[in-house]
C-alpha positions in Angstrom: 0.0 0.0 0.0 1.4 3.8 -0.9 0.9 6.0 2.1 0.6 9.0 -0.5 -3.1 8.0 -1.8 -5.9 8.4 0.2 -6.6 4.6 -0.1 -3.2 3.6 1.2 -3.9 5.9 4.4 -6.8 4.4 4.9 -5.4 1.0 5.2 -2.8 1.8 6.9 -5.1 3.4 9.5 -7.4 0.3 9.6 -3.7 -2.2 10.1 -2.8 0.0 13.2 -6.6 -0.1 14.5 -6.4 -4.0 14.0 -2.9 -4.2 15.9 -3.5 -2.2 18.6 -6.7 -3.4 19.2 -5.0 -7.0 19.0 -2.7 -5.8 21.7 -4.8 -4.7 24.2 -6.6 -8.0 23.9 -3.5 -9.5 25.1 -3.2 -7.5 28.1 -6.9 -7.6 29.1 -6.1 -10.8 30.9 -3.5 -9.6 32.6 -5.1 -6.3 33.6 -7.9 -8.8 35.0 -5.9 -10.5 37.1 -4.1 -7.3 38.4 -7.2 -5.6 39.3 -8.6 -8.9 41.2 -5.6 -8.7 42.8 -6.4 -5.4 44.5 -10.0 -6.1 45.1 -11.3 -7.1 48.4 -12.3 -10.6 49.0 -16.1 -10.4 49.0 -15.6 -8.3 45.8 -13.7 -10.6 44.0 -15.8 -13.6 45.7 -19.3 -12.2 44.5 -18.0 -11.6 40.5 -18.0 -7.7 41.1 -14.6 -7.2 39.8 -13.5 -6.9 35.7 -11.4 -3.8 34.8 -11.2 -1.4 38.0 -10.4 -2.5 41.0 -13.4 -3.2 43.7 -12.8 -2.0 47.6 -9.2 -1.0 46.6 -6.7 -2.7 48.5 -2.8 -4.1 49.3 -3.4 -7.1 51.7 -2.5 -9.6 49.8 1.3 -7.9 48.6 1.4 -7.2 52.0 0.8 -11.1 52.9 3.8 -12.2 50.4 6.3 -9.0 50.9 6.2 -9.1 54.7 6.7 -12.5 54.7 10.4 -13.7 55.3 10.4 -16.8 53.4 9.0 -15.0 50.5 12.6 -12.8 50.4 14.7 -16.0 51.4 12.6 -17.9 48.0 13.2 -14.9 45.6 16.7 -15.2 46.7 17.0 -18.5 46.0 15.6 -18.1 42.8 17.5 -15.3 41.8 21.0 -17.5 42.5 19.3 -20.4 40.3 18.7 -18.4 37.8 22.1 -16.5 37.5 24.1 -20.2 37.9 21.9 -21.5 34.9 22.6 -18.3 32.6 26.0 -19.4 33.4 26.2 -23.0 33.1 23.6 -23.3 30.5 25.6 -20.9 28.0 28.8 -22.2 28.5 27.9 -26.0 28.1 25.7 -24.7 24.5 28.8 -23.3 23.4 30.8 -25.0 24.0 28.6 -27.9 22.6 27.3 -26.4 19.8 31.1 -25.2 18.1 32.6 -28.6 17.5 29.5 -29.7 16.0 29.5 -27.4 13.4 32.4 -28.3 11.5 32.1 -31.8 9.4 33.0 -35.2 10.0 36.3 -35.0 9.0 37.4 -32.7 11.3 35.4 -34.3 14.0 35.0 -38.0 13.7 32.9 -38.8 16.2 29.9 -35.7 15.0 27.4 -37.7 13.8 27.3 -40.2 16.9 27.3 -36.9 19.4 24.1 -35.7 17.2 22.4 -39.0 17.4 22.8 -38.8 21.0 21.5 -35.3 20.9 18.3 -35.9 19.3 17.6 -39.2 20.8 17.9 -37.3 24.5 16.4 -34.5 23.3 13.2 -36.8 22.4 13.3 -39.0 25.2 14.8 -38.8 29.3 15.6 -41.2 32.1 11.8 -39.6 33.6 11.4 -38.1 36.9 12.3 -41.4 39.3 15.2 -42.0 37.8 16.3 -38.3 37.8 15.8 -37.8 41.8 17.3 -41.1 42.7 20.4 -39.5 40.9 19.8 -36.4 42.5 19.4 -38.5 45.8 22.5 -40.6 45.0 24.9 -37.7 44.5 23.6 -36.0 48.0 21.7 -33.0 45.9 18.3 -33.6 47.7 17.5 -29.7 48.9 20.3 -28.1 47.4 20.3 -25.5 44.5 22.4 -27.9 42.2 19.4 -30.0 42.0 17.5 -27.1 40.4 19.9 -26.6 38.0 22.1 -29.4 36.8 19.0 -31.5 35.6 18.4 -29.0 32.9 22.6 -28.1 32.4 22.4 -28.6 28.5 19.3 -27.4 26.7 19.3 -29.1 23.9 17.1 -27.4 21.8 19.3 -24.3 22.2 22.8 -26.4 21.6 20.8 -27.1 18.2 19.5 -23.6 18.1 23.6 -22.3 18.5 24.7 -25.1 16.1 22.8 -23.4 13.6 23.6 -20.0 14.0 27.4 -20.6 14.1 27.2 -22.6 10.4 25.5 -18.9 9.2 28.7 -17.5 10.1 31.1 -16.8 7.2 34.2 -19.4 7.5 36.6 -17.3 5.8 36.6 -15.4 9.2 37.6 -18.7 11.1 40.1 -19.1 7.9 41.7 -15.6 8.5 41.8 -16.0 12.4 43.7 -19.5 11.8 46.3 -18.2 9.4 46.9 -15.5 12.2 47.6 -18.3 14.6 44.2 -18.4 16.8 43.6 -21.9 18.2 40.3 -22.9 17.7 39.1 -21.3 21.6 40.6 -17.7 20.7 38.9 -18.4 16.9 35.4 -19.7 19.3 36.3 -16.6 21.6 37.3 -13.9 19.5 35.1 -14.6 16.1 32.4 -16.8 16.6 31.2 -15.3 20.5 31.3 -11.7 19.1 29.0 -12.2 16.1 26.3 -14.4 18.1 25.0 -11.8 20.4 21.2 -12.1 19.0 21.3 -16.2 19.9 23.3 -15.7 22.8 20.8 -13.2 24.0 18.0 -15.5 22.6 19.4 -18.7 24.3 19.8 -16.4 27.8 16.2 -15.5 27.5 15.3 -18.7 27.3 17.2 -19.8 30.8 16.3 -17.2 32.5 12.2 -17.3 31.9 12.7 -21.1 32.4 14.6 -21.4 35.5 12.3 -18.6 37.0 8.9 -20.1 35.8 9.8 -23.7 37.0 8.4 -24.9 40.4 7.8 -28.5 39.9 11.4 -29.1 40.8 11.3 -27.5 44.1 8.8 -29.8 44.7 10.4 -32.8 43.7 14.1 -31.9 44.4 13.6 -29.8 47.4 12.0 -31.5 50.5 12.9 -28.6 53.2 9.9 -25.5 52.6 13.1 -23.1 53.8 14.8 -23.9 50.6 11.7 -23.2 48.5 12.6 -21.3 45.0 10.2 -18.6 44.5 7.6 -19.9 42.4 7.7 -23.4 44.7 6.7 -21.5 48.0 4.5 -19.4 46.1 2.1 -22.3 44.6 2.5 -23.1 48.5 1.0 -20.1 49.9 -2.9 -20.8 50.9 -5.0 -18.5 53.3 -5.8 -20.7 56.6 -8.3 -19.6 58.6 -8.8 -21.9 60.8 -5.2 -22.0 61.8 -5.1 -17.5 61.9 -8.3 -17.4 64.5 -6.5 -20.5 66.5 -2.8 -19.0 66.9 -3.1 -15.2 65.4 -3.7 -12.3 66.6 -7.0 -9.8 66.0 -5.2 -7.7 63.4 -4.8 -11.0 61.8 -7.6 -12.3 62.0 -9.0 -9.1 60.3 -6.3 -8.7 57.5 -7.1 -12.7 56.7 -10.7 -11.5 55.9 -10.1 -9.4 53.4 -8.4 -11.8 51.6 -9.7 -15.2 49.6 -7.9 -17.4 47.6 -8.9 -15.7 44.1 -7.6 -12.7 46.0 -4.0 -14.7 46.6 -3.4 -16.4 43.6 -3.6 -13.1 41.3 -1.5 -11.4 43.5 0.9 -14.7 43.0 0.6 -14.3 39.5 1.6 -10.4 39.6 4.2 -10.9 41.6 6.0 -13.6 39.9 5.7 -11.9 36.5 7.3 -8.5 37.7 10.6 -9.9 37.3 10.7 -11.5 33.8 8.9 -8.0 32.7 11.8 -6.2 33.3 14.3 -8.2 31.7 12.9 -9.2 28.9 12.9 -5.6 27.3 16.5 -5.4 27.4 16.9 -9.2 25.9 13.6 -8.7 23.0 15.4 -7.0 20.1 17.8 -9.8 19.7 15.2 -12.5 20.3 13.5 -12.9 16.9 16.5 -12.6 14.5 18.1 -14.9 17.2 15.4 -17.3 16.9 14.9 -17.1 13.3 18.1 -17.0 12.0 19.7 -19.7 14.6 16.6 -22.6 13.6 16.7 -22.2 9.9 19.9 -24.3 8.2 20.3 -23.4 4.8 
């Protein structure tokens, strides 16, 4: 369409409409759940609530924040996920670079790959994973939350394929000026693989801070809870707040029901990845396109 003509305007007016109208269908959800998440209880409990928020209050952040495990969790979390960043992109590239040159230069590629894709379609299951876990004394330790998942293989692939885009007269050139092949992996293929690197980080990173059916395999101890295990944990119980809390308790448990809870859950665990993935977003599609297409 021209923008110059009348016509062309007009549908370019009625593409933006579309999008943006698109977009805010997207978010609706999420500005649901916000909203019910400042409600009061018999609000949210009698349907009242949809955009604006209903008998506008903080109880249930105040639940979560003021809570010391919650803090000691996010903690946890945060250390997982910075220890898989690092051990999830070092084992990809690591991986991913010998793979990429041919059978001649590496003899045994093609029996690494099989392995790769048979391991990447099937796994030892969940038993046999913990009683490893168990074996090597990992049981309630953060190294059971993140050596499980130590080599993504999808992104190893995903890095495999971005690396053969890359032009191999700049390997050539780096070799004739004496690189070995880690200063040619550090120095020429590292520097121009920024959009998968940043893709492949993205990746660790939302899912090392999503996951919380680990914690509750791996981690037997509620203290050593990652973040999104104690926070499917958290429940309002009433019974136990009249028997052993205080009035102001009792009172501040009222105004809060499970729809109430779980919202605010949802809020606060999405908070982080929000403002990451801003920084990380403009490498992720030419990362992702150009690193799973092999010409």
């Amino acid at each position: 369409m021209n923008k110059s003509n009348l016509i062309g305007k007009i549908g370019y007016i009625i593409i933006y409409v579309i999008v943006i109208a698109l977009g805010l269908l997207c978010l609706l959800p999420l500005w649901y759940i916000v909203a019910i998440s400042f409600s009061k209880a018999s609000a949210v409990q009698g349907n009242m609530v949809f955009l604006v928020p209903v008998g506008f209050n903080t109880v249930t952040y105040e639940e979560i924040l003021t809570d010391q495990q919650y803090w000691r969790s996010f903690f946890i979390s945060v250390a997982r996920v910075l220890l898989s960043i690092i051990i999830n992109t070092v084992l990809t590239v690591t991986m991913a670079y010998p793979l990429t040159k041919s059978k001649y230069q590496f003899r045994g590629r093609d029996i690494y790959m099989k392995i790769l894709i048979f391991a990447m379609l099937f796994n030892g299951g969940m038993i046999p994973t913990f009683l490893v876990m168990k074996k090597y004394n990992l049981l309630n330790t953060i190294w059971a939350l993140v050596l499980p998942g130590a080599v993504p293989i999808f992104n190893v692939i995903l890095m495999m394929n971005f690396f053969s885009g890359i032009p191999k007269s700049l390997e050539e050139a780096a070799i004739l000026d004496g690189a070995n092949p880690l200063q040619v992996l550090t120095k020429v293929y590292i520097p121009c693989s920024v959009p998968v690197l940043a893709t492949v980080m993205l990746f660790s990173i939302v899912g090392s801070w999503n996951d919380f059916y680990s914690g509750l395999i791996y981690i037997t101890r509620s203290r050593n809870y990652p973040l999104m295990t104690y926070i499917q944990s958290l429940t309002i119980n009433m019974q136990e707040i009249i028997k052993h809390g205080t009035a102001e308790d009792i009172i501040r448990a009222s105004q809060v029901s499970e729809q109430n809870l779980n919202a605010a859950k949802i809020v606060v665990a999405v908070i982080p990845l929000m403002l990451v993935y801003p920084f990380l977003q403009k490498y992720f599609i030419s990362g992702i396109v150009v690193g799973s297409v092999k010409e």
